[in-house]
N, C-alpha and C positions, 0 to 999 in steps of 0.2 A: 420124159424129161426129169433129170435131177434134181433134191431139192434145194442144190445153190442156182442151177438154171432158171426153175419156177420164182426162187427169190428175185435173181435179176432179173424177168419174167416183169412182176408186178410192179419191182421199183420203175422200170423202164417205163410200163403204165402212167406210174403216176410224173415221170419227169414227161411224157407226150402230153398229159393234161394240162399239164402247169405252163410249158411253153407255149401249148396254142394258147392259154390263155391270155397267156402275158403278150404274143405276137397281137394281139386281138384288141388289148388296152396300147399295142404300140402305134395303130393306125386309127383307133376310131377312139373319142371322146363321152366319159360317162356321163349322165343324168343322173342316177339316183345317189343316194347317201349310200356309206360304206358298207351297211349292216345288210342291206338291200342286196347290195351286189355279193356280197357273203354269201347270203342265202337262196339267191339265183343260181349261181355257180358250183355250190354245193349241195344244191338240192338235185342239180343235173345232172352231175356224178354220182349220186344217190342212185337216180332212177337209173343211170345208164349201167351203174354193176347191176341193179334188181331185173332188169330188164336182158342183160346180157347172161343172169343165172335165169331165168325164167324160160329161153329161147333155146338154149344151148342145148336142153334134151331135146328136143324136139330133132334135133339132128340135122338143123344148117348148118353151114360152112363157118366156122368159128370168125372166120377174115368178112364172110358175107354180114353176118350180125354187126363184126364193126363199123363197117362202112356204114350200113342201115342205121346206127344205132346215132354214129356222130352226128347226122343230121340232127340231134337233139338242141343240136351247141345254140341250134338256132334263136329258138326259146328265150334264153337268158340273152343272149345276146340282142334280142330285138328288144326287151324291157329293159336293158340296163344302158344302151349306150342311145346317142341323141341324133345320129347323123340320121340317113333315107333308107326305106325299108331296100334299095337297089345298093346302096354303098353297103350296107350290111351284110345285104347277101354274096356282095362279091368280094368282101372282106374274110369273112369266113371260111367260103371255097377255096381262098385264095393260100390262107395257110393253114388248112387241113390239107390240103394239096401237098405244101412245101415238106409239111412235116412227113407225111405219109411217104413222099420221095425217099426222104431220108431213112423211113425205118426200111421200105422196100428194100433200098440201096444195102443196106447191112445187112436184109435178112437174105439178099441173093448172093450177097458176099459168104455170109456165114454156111450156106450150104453149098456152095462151091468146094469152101474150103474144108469143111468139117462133114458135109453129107448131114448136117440135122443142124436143128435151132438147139442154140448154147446161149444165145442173149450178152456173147463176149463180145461181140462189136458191133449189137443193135444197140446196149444202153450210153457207153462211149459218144454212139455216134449220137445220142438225143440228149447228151450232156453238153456233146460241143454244139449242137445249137440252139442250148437254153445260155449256153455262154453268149452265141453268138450275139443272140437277142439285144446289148447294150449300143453294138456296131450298126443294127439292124436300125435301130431307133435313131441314131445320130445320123445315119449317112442314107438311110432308104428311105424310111419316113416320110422328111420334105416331098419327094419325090409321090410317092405313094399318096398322098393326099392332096399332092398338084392333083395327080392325075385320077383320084376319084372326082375333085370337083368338076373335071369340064364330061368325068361320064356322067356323073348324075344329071347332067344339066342338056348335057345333046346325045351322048352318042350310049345313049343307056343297051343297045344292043351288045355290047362287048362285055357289060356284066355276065353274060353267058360264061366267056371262057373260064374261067374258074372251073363252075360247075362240068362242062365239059371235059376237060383237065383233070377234073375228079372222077369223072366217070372210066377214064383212061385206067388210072389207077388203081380204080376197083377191079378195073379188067385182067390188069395183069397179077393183082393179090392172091385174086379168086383162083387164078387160074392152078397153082402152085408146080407152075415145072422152071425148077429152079435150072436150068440151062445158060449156055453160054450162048446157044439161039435166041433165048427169051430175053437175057440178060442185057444185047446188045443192042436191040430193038428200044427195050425200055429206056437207057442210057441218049440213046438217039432222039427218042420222042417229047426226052425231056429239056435236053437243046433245045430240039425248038420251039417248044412249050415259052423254055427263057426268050429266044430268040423273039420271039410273038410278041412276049410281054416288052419284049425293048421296043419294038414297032410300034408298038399301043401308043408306048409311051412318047416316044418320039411326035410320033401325030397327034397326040393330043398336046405335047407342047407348043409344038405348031401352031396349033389352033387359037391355042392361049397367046401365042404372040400374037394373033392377027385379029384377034379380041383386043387386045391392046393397045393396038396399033390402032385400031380404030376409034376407041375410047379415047387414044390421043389425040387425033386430028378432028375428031369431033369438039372436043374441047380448044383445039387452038382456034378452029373456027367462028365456035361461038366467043372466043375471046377476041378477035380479028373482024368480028360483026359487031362487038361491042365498040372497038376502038374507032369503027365506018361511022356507026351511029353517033361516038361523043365528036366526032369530024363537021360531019353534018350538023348536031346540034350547036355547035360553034359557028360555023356559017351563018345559020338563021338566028343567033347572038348578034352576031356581028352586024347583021341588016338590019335588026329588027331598034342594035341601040341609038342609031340614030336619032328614030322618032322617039326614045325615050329620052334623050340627052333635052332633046326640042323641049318637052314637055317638062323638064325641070330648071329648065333657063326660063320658058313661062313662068314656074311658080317663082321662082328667085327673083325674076325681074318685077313682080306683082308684090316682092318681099314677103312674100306666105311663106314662111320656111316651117311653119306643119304640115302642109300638103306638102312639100317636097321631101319633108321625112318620113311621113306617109308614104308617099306616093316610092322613095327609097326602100323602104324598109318591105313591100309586095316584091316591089324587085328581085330583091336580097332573095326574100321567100322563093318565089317566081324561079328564079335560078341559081334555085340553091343547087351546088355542082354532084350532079348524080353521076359521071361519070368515075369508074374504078381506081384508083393510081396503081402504079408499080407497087408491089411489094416487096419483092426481091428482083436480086440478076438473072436468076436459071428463069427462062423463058418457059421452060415447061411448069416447073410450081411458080410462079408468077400467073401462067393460064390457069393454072387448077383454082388456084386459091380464089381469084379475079372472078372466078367463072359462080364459086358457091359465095363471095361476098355479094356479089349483086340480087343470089338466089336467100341470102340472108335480109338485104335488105329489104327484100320483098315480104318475108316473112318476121319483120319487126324483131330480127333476130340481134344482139348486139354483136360484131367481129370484132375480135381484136389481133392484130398480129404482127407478130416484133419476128423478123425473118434474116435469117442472113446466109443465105444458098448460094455459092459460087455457082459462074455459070457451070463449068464443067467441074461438078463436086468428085467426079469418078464413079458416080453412080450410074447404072444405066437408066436411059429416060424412064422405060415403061417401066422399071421396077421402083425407080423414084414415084413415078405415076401411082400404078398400084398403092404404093404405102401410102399418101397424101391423100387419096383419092377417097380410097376404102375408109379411112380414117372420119375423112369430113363428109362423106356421105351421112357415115352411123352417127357422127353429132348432130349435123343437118336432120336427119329424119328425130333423133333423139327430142332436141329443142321444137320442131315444130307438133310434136304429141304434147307438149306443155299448153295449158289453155292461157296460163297468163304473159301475158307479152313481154311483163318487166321482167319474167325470172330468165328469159331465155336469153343464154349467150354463148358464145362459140371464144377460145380465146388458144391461136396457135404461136407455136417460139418452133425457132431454129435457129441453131447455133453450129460455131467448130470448137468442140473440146479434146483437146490433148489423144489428138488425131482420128477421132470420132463425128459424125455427122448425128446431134443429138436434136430429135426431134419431140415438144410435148405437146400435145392437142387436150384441152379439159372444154368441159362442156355439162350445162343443166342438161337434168333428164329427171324424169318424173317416179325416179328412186326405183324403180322395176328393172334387175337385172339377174341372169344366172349368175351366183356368185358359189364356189366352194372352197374355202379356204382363202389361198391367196389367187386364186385363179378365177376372173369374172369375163363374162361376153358380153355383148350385146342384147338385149331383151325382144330382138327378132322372132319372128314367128315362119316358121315354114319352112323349105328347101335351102331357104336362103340365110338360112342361122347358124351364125360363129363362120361363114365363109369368109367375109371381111376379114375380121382379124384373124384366122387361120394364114390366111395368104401372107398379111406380112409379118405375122410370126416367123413363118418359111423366108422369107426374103430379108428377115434381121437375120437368121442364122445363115443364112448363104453371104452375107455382109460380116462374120463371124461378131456381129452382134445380140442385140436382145431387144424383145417386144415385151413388157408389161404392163399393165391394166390395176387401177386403183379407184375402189368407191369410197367413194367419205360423202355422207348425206344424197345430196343431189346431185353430187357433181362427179363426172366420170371421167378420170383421165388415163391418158394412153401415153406413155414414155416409149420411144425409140430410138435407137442408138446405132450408127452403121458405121462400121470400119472405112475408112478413106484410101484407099491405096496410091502408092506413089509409083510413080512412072520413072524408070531408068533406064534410058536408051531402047525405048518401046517395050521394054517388059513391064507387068503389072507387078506391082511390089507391096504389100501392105506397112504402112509407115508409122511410127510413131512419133508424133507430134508432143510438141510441153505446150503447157499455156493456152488461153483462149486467145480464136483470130474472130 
């Protein structure tokens, strides 16, 4: 090899590293401070040239040591990022894989063409997909982190494929017969490599609907149980005021009129009206909301809520659901970890701005949250941390809106913003509106 070949050689090296890195910060979320993650990542490239000079006399397969070796990524990636040790692992695989494709791809190209490695359209090609990287984040992402949450949570067998996928790769690295035999096979196996990954994906969106769907009729239910029970309690109102009517024409007619404002004012207590009201038009957040005010006031929680949701905002239900849902879960759990009763309160708005469906939800919380920079979650613990507002992060940008999160003391509030689209002889149209409706 050359020593301009050997140069593009190493630069290529390091644009492989710098990409998995950055594909790696594009699906999973970090934990530690900056300095941390520096020296995770740099200390792993460290060992990985020390280890790959250390190896190399020994007289392995120069291709067999990388593969060996990438497993390193592991490492830093399981102390620096926050998600489950199963989303990590199949995050990882997943674009060592991609990348590995790509250099494979060039390197069987380049010996077709030239009969030897020249590194003239392996580094090319690891530049256009450190380009790609920004397309990768906007438009895959959402997607890619739908579908890590419903693996981590059921179908954790399919974390395999990756690693399997990689195994593939190493297969045909190691092997070094650059052919158009080899060449065609591999071409092939990576179709449906993608092909897989769309079926994954597919089914697991599925799934996620019918999670949803159930979430939804569970909650209309209990709102439709709610509204039986304030029926019923109305009924036994209505029989029971008889004999209290009886009983204060007694005190009136005895001219006691403190026992009858006594005897009023238990009433009043007596039936003070526990049942829900409407909050808005849209029947689904009118359930949602209905469903945790009752669950508020059970927990001494204050609700407050200024709402104004068309029935059909253009939103779709479950993804309306989702965002409302996810939102007043994390206040609801947030306020009932408060021990004092008076500080705990929940207070949501919805509005239409200037063709925007703008939604704020603020809420006490006992001041403990992941916060870095401008970017804060929820103070969850477990499997189940930053899923919430992950989701309808994903589902403001698919509303080509935005989800952000603000702490000031105790109080934690969520702004969301969804685009509205306008309908024009049955096509979806995104509209822009002036003015508030």
């Amino acid at each position: 090899m050359s020593e301009f070949s050997l140069m593009l050689f190493h630069v290529g090296r390091a644009v492989f590293a710098i990409s998995n890195i950055w594909l790696m910060y594009s699906f999973l979320t970090s934990k530690r401070p900056w300095w941390f993650q520096i020296i995770a990542f740099v200390g792993t490239v460290a060992a990985h040239l020390f280890l790959r000079h250390l190896l190399t006399p020994m007289g392995l397969d120069p291709y067999l040591i990388g593969y060996i070796l990438a497993l390193l990524y592991l490492v830093p990636v399981a102390l620096v990022f926050k998600e489950t040790i199963h989303t990590k692992f199949f995050i990882v695989f997943m674009v060592v894989c991609f990348s590995h494709f790509n250099y494979i791809f060039c390197l069987f190209l380049e010996q077709l063409l030239f009969g030897h490695t020249v590194s003239i359209l392996i580094l090319p090609g690891q530049l256009l997909e450190l380009a790609a990287i920004p397309l990768i984040r906007r438009y895959i992402t959402p997607h890619i982190k739908t579908m890590l949450e419903i693996l981590d949570q059921q179908n954790r067998i399919f974390i395999w494929f990756p690693f399997l996928s990689y195994l593939l790769f190493a297969y045909y690295g190691i092997q070094r017969q650059y052919l158009l035999s080899v060449f065609i096979p591999l071409v092939l196996s990576t179709i449906i490599i993608f092909i897989a990954y769309y079926l994954i994906a597919i089914a697991i969106a599925q799934t996620k609907c019918h999670q949803q769907l159930e979430q939804q009729l569970a909650l209309q239910r209990d709102h439709y149980r709610n509204l039986n029970d304030s029926i019923q309690e109305t009924r036994v109102i209505r029989h029971d005021m008889r004999h209290h009517l009886v009983m204060l024409l007694e005190f009136l007619g005895k001219n006691d009129a403190a026992a009858a404002q006594e005897y009023l004012n238990k009433l009043c207590n007596f039936y003070d009206d526990s049942s829900l009201p409407t909050v808005c038009r849209n029947q689904l957040a009118d359930a949602l909301v209905c469903h945790y005010l009752k669950l508020a006031k059970q927990k001494e929680i204050n609700f407050v809520t200024n709402l104004y949701i068309p029935d059909d905002p253009g939103i779709h239900d479950l993804d309306l659901c989702v965002i409302i849902g996810n939102c007043l879960e994390n206040a609801f759990e947030a306020c009932c970890k408060l021990s004092d009763a008076k500080l705990r309160f929940i207070d949501i708005k919805a509005t239409i701005n200037k063709g925007y469906l703008v939604i704020t939800i603020a809420n006490s919380f006992n001041g403990l949250s992941n916060q870095q920079g401008d970017h804060a979650d929820s103070s969850k613990e477990g499997t189940e941390h930053g899923i919430g507002l992950n989701s309808v992060k994903t589902l403001a940008a698919k509303y080509q809106g935005n989800c952000s999160v603000s702490v000031e003391e105790h109080v934690f509030t969520v702004f969301i913003s969804l685009k509205i689209p306008e309908r024009t002889g049955g096509v979806v149209k995104y509209a822009t509106y002036s003015g508030v409706r």
